[in-house]
C-alpha positions as CSV (number, residue, x, y, z in Angstrom):
1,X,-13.4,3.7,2.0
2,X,-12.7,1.0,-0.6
3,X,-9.2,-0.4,-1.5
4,X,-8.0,-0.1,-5.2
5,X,-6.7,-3.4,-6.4
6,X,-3.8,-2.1,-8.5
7,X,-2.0,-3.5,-11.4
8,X,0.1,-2.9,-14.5
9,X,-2.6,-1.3,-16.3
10,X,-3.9,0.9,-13.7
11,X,-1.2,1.6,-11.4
12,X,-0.5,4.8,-13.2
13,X,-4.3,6.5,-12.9
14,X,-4.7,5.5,-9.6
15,X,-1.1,5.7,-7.6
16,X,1.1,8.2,-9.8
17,X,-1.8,10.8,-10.7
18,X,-3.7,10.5,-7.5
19,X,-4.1,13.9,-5.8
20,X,-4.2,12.1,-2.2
21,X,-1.4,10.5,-0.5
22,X,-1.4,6.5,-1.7
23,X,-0.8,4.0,0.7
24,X,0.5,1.1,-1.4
25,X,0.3,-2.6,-0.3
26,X,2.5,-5.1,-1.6
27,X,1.3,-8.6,-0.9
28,X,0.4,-12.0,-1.9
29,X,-2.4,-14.5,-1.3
30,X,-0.7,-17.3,0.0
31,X,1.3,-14.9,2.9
32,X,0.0,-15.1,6.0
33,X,1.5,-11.7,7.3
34,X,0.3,-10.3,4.1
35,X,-3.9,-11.8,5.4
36,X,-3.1,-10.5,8.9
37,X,-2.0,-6.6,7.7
38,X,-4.8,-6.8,5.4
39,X,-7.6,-6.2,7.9
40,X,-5.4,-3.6,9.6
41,X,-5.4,-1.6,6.3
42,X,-8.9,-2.0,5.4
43,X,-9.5,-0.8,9.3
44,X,-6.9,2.4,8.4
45,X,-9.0,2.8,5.0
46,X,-12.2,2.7,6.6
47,X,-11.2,5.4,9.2
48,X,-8.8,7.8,7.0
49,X,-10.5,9.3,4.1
50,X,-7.5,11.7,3.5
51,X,-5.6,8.7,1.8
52,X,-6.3,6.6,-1.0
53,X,-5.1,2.8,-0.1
54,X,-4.4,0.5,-3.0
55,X,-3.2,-3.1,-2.7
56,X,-0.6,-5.1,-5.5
57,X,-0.3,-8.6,-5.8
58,X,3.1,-9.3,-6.2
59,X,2.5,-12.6,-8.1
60,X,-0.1,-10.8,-10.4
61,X,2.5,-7.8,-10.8
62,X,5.7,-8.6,-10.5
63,X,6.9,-5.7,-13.1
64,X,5.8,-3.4,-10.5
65,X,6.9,-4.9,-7.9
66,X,10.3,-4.9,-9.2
67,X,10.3,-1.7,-10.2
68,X,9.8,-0.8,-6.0
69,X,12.4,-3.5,-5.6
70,X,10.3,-4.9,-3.2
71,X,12.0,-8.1,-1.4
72,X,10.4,-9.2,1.5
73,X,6.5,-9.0,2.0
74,X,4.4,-7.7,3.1
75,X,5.5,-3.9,2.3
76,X,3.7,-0.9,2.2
77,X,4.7,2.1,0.3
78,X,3.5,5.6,1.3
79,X,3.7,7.8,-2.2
80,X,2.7,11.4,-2.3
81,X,3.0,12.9,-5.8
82,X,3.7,9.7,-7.6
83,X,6.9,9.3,-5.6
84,X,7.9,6.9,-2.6
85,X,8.2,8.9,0.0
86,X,8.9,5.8,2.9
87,X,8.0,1.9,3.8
88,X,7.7,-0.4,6.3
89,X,8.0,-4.3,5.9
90,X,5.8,-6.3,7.8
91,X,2.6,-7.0,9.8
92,X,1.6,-3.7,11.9
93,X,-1.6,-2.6,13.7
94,X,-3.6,0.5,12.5
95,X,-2.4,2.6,14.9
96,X,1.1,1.9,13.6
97,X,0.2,2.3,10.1
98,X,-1.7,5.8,11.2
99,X,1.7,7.0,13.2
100,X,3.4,6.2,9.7
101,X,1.6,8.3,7.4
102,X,1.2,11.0,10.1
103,X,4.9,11.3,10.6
104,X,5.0,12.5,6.6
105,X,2.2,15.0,7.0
């Protein structure tokens, strides 16, 4: 499954009218927890059809990022509906990031 780069002019379509839970990934390039997470989300994306995964630069988006009040990075935002419905900050494995969304099934 592919990951949606998401930004100002998207991030409506894509994250607030999607019909499948989003898993939202705040990041930047020049993080290295941010690099390290990134292959554990493509690895989640790749196995778990049932969610759409997008990722947001914060330095590229910083309106948006604000908006989540997003302070530390990386963070990813599980939204169902168009609204947040939890987070975690920092690196975790797939399995961690599966056990996540499953617990909001």
């Amino acid at each position: 499954m592919e990951i949606k780069k998401v930004n100002f002019m998207n991030y409506g379509d894509e994250v607030l009218k999607s019909e499948k839970p989003v898993l939202l990934d705040f990041y930047a390039d020049w993080c290295g927890p941010c690099q390290m997470l990134s292959a554990e989300i493509l690895a989640f994306a790749e196995e778990n059809s049932g969610y759409k995964v997008c990722r947001l630069n914060v330095d590229e988006s910083g309106e948006l990022a604000q908006i989540y009040g997003i302070l530390s990075i990386p963070t990813v935002v599980l939204i169902k509906n168009g609204r947040e419905v939890d987070r975690f900050v920092g690196g975790r494995e797939k399995s961690d990031i599966e056990d996540f969304v499953r617990a909001h099934e």
